[in-house]
C-alpha positions as CSV (number, residue, x, y, z in Angstrom):
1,X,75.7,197.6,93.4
2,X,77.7,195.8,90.8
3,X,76.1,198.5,87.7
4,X,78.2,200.9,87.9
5,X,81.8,199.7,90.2
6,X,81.8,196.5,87.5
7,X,81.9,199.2,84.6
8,X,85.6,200.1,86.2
9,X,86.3,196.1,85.4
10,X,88.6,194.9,82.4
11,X,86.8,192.9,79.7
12,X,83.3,192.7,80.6
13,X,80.5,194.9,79.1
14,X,78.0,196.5,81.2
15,X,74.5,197.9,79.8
16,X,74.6,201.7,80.4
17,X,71.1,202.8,82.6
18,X,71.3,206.1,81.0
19,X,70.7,204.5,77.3
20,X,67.9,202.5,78.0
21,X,64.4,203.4,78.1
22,X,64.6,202.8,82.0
23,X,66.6,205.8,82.6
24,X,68.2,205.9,86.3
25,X,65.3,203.6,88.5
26,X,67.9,200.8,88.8
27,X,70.4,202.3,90.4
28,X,71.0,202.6,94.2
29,X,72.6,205.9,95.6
30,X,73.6,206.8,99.2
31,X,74.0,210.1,100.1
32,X,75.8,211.3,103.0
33,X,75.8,214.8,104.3
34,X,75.2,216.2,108.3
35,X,72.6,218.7,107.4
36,X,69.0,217.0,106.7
37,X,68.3,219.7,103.9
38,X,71.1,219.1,101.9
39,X,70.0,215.4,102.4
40,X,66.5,215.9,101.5
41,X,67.1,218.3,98.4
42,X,69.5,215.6,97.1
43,X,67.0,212.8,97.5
44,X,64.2,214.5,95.9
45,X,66.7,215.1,92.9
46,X,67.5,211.5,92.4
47,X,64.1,210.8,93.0
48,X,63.3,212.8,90.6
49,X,65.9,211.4,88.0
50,X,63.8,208.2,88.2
51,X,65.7,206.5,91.1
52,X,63.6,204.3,93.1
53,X,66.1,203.3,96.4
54,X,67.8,206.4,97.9
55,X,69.5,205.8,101.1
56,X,70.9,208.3,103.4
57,X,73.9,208.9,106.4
58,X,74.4,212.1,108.6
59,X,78.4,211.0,109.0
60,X,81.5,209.6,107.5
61,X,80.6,206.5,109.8
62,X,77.3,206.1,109.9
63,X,78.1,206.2,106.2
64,X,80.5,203.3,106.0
65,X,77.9,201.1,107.5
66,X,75.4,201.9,105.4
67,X,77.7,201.2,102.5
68,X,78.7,197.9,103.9
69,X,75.1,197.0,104.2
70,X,73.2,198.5,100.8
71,X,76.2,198.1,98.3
72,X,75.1,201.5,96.2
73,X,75.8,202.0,93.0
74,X,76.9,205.2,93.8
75,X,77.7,208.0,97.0
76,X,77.1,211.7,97.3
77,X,79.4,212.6,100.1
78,X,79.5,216.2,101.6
79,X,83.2,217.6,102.4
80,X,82.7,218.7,105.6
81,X,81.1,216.7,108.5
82,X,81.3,215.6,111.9
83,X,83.2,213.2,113.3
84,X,84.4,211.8,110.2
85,X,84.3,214.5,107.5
86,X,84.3,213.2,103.2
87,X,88.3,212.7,102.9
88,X,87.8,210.6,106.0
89,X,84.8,208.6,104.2
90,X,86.4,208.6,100.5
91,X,90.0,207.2,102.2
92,X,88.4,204.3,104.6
93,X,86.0,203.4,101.6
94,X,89.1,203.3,99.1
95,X,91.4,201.5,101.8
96,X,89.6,198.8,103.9
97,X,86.3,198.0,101.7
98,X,86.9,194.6,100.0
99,X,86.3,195.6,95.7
100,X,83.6,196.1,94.2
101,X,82.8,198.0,96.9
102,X,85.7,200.0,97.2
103,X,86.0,200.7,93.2
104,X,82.4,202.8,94.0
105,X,81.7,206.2,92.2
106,X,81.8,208.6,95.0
107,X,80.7,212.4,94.3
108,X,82.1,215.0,96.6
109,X,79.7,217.8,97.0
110,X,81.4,221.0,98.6
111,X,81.1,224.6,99.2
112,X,84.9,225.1,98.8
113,X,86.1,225.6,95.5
114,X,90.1,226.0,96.7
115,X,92.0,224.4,94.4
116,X,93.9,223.0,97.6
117,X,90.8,221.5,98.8
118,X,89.6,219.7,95.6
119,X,93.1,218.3,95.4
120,X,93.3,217.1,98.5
121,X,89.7,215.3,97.9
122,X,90.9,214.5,94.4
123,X,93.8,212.5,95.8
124,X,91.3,210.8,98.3
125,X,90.2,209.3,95.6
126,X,87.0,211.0,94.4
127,X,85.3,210.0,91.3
128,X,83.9,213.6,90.8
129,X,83.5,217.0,92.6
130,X,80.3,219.1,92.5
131,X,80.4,222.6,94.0
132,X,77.5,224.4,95.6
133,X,75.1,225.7,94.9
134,X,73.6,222.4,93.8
135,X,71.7,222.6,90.5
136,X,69.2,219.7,89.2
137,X,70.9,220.2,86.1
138,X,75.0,219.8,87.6
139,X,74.0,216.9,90.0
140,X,72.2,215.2,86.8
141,X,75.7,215.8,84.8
142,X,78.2,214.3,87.1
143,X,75.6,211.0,87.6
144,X,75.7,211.0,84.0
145,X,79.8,211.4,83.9
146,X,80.1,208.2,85.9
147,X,78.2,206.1,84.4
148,X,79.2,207.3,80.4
149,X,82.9,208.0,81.3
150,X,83.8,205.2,84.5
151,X,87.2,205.4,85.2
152,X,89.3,202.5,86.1
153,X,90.5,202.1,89.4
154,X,94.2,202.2,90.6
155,X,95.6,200.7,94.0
156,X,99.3,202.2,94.9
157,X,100.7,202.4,98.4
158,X,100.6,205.6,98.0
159,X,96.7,206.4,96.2
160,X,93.4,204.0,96.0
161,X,91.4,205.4,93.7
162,X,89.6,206.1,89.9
163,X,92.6,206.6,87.3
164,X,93.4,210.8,87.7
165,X,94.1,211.1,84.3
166,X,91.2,212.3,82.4
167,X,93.3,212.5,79.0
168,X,96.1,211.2,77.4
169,X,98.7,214.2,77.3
170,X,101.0,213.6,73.5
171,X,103.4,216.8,75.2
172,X,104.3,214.5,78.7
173,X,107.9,213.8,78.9
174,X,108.0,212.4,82.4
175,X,108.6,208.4,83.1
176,X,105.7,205.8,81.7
177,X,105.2,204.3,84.8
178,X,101.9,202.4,84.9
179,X,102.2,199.0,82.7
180,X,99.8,199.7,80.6
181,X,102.1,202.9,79.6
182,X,105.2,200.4,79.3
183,X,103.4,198.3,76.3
184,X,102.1,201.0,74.3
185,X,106.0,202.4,74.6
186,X,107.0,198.6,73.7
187,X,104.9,198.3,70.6
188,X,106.0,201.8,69.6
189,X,109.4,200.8,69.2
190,X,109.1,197.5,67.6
């Protein structure tokens, strides 16, 4: 598991799977998703990407045990499912898994592209978002966005979660308010 979710650490270098001549066959992925063809058509894709150990979950909880028990590298969760649907998942993941496991890349797949809806699972704490249709070739990208691109992870009371800000914004006037923002403001006006 530690491939990927120790990428999100500070000050230790991780060798990239997608750069090496091994491509993808390392990594571990869980998918979770209620219908059994979504499930299948996602495993044959990472199968196909050269993954070896694919592990699947028809629920939110059936998923959290699974997680507990094969430490993935990464999850493709559905949005909506039964009992527990993917905000459901992504929160108890981001809140009550001990780290690494709860720094993990999670993928939302959904069928709802409302911006409402991708916010909500955005706040959740998401890694990325991949609409439906699935295509080999979108699946293949957002694999390839977590593992080039890892974001670190931020713990609030109010979010758990991979760092929302893809960019650094020159035109934001609003307060610096993570610590990080605070020293580059510090050394700027030495």
């Amino acid at each position: 598991m530690s491939q990927l979710a120790s990428q999100s650490l500070p000050g230790g270098s991780v060798s990239n799977p997608m750069k090496s001549r091994n491509g993808l066959h390392t990594l571990t992925a869980l998918i979770i998703d209620d219908n059994v063809h979504m499930r299948r058509l996602l495993r044959t894709l990472l199968i196909g990407y050269g993954l070896n150990d694919v592990h699947d979950a028809a629920d939110g909880e059936t998923g959290i045990r699974m997680l507990n028990r094969v430490k993935p590298d990464f999850v493709l969760c559905d949005y909506d499912m039964k009992p527990m649907n993917g905000i459901g998942f992504v929160k108890a993941v981001r809140n009550t898994c001990p780290p690494p496991l709860a720094w993990i890349p999670i993928i939302m797949i959904t069928a709802h592209a409302e911006r409402r809806r991708l916010e909500k699972a955005r706040d959740a704490g998401i890694t990325e978002a991949l609409l439906k249709p699935v295509t080999p070739r979108n699946l293949y990208d957002r694999i390839v966005q977590i593992i080039e691109r890892p974001r670190r992870f931020v713990k609030t009371p109010q979010y758990a979660g991979p760092d929302r800000r893809r960019r650094k914004d020159t035109n934001y006037k609003g307060p610096e308010r993570r610590l990080e923002d605070r020293a580059e403001t510090d050394v700027r006006e030495v």
